[in-house]
N, C-alpha and C positions, 0 to 999 in steps of 0.2 A: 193545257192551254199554253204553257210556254214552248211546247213544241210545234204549236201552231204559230207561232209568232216568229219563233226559228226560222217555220220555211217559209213563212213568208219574205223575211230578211235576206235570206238563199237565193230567192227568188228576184226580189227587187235587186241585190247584189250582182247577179248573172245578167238584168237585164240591162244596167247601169255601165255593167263590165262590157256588155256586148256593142251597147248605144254609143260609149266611150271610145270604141273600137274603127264604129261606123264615122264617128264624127271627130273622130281623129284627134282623142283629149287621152293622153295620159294622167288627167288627175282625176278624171271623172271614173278610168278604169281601174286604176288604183283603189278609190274609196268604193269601189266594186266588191276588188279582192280583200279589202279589209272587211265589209259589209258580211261578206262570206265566209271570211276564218274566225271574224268573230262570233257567230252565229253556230257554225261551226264548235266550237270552244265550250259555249256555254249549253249545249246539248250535252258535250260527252263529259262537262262538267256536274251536268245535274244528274245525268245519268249516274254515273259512278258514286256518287252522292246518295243518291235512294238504293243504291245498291249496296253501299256499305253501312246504311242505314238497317235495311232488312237482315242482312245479315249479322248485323250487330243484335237482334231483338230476339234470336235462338236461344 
């Protein structure tokens, strides 16, 4: 679930960055690329998470 929310975020991110682009707003494309590092972030945050989880459980 939370990695569906992720790419959702990725996604609204990209299309925010791209719209921001078209309509000539730096702060709309800005909170694009924040949209998407932070999304970003909290993937390979959870991932490494459940993975030092499993690995901890040997």
């Amino acid at each position: 679930m939370k990695y569906a929310l992720a790419a959702v975020a990725v996604l609204l991110g990209v299309a925010a960055f791209v719209y921001g682009g078209a309509d000539d707003s730096p702060g709309l494309q800005l909170l694009g690329a924040l949209l998407v590092i932070g999304a970003i972030v909290l993937v390979v945050r959870t991932a490494r998470r459940g993975q030092s989880r499993s690995s901890g459980l040997r």
